[in-house]
C-alpha atoms as a printed R data frame, in Angstrom:
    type eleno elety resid chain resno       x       y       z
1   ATOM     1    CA   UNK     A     1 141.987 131.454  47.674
2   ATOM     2    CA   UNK     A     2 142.718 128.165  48.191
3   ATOM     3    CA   UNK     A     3 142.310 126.114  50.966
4   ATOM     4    CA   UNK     A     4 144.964 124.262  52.652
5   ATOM     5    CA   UNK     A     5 144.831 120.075  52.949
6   ATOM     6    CA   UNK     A     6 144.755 119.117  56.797
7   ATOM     7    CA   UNK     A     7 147.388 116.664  57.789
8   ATOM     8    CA   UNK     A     8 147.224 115.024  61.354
9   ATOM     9    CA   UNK     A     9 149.918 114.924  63.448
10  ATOM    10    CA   UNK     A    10 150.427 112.411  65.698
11  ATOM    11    CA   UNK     A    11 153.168 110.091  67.475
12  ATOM    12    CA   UNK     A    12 154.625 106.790  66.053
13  ATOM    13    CA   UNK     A    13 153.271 105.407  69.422
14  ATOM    14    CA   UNK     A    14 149.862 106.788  69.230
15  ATOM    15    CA   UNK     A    15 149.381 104.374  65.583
16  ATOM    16    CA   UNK     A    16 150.840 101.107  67.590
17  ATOM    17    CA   UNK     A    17 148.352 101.537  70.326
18  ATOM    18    CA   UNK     A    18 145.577 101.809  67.926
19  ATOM    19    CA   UNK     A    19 146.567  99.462  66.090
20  ATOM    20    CA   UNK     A    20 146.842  97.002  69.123
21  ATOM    21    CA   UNK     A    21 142.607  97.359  69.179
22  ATOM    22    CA   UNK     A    22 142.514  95.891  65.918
23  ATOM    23    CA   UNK     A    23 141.252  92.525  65.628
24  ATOM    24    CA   UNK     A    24 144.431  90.077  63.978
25  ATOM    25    CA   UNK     A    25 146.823  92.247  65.493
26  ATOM    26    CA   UNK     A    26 149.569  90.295  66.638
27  ATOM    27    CA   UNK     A    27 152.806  91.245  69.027
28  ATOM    28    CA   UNK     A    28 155.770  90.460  67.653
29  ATOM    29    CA   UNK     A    29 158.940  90.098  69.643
30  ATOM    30    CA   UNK     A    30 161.350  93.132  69.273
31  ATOM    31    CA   UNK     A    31 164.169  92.162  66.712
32  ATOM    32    CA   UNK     A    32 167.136  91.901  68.853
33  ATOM    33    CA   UNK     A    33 170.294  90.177  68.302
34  ATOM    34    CA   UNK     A    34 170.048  86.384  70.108
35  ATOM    35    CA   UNK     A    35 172.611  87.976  72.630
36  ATOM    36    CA   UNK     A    36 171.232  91.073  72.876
37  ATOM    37    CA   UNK     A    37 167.306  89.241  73.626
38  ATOM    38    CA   UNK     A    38 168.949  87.340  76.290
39  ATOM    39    CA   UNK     A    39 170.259  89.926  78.164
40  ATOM    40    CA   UNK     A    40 166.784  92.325  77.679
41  ATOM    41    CA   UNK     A    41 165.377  89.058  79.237
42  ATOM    42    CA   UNK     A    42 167.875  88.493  82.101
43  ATOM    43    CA   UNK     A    43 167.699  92.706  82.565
44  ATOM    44    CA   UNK     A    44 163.606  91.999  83.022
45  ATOM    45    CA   UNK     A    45 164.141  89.049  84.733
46  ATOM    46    CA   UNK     A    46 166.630  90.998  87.871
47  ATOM    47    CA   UNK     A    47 164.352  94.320  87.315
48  ATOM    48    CA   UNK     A    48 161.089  92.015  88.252
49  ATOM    49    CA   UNK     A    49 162.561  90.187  91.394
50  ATOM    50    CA   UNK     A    50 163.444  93.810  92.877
51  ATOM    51    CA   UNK     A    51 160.280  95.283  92.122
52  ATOM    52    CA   UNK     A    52 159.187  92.767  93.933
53  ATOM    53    CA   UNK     A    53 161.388  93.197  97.090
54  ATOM    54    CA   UNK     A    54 160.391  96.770  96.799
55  ATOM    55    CA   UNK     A    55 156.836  96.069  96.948
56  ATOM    56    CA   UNK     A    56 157.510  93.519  99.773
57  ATOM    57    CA   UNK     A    57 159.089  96.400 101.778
58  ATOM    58    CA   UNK     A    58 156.432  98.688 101.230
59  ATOM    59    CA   UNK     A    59 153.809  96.511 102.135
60  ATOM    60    CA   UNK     A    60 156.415  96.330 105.372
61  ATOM    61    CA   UNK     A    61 156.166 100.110 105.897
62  ATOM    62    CA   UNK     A    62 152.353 100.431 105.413
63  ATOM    63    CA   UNK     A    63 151.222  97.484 107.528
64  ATOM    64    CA   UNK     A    64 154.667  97.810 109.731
65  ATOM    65    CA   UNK     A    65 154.169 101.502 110.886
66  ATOM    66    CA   UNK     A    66 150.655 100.965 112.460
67  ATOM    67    CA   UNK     A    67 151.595  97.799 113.725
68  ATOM    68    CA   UNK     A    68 153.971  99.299 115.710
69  ATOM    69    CA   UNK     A    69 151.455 102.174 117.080
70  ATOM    70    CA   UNK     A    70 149.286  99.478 118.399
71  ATOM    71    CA   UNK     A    71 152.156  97.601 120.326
72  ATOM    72    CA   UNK     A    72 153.834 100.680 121.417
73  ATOM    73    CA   UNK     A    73 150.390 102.478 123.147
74  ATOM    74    CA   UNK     A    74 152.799 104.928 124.752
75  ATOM    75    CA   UNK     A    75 153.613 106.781 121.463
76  ATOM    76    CA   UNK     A    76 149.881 108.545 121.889
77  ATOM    77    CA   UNK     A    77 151.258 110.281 125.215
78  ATOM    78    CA   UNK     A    78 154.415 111.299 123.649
79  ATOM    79    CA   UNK     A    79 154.292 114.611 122.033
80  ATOM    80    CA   UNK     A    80 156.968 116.488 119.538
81  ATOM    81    CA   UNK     A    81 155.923 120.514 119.616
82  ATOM    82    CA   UNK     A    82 152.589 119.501 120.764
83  ATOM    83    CA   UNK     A    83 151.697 116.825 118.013
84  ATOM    84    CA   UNK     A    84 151.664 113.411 119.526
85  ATOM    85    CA   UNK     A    85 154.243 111.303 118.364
86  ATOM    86    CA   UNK     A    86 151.958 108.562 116.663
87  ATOM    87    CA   UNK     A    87 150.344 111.115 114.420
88  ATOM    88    CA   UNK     A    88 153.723 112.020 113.144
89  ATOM    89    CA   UNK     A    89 154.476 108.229 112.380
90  ATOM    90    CA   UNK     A    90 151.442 107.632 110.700
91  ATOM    91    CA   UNK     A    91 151.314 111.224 108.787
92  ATOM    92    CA   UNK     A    92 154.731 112.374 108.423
93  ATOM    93    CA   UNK     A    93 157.460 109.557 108.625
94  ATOM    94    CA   UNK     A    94 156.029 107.343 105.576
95  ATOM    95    CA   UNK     A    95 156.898 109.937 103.128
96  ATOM    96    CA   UNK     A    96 160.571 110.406 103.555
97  ATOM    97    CA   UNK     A    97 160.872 106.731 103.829
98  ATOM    98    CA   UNK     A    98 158.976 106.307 100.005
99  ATOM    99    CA   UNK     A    99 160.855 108.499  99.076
100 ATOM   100    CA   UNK     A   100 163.864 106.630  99.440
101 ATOM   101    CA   UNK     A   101 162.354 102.938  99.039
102 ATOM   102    CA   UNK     A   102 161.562 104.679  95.215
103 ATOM   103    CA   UNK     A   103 164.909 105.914  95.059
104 ATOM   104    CA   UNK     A   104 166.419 102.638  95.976
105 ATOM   105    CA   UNK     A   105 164.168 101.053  93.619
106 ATOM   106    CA   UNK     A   106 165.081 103.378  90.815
107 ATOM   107    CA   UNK     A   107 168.735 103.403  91.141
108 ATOM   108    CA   UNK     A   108 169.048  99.234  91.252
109 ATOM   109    CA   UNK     A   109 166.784  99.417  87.809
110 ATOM   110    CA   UNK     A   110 169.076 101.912  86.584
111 ATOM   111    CA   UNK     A   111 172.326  99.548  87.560
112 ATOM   112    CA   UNK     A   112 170.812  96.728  86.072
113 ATOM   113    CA   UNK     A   113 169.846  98.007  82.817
114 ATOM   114    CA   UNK     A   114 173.665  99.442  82.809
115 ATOM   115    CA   UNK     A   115 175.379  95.930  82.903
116 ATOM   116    CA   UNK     A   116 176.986  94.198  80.424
């Protein structure tokens, strides 16, 4: 009986990232058309000043959301089916509202990438 040669499988991805630890290894930049570079660049370019805006925003809602506990004190007194109000600002209301912030983000990426 004879026994069978292993052969490694692995992704076209996986040898780039190795090969990224060796020594000499330099990037190149991706062979694109000069038209076709500029608008990759101008795509990265719109895509990186509304991350930004999104991260500006959610700095907003996660400095925003106790800020307004502290100026509204009244919030601790009101109470929705026996849960005070505040705890369902600080514990419930975030989520839906990353939820949509990522959305938002998501979709303008999406729009961006689809221009001409």
């Amino acid at each position: 009986m004879t026994r069978q040669r292993r052969v490694a499988v692995s992704s076209p991805q996986t040898r780039v990232a190795l090969a990224r630890r060796r020594p000499g290894y330099a990037t190149h930049p991706p062979h694109l058309a000069p038209a076709d570079l500029e608008r990759a660049r101008r795509a990265y370019r719109e895509q990186l000043r509304w991350a930004l805006v999104a991260v500006v925003l959610l700095g907003g809602l996660v400095v925003g959301i106790p800020l307004v506990l502290v100026a509204f004190p009244g919030l601790d007194d009101l109470r929705v089916a026996g849960i005070p109000a505040s705890w369902l600002a600080v514990g419930v209301l975030p989520y839906p509202l990353l939820i949509a912030l990522s959305r938002w983000q998501l979709r303008k990426a999406e729009r961006i990438e689809q221009e001409p």
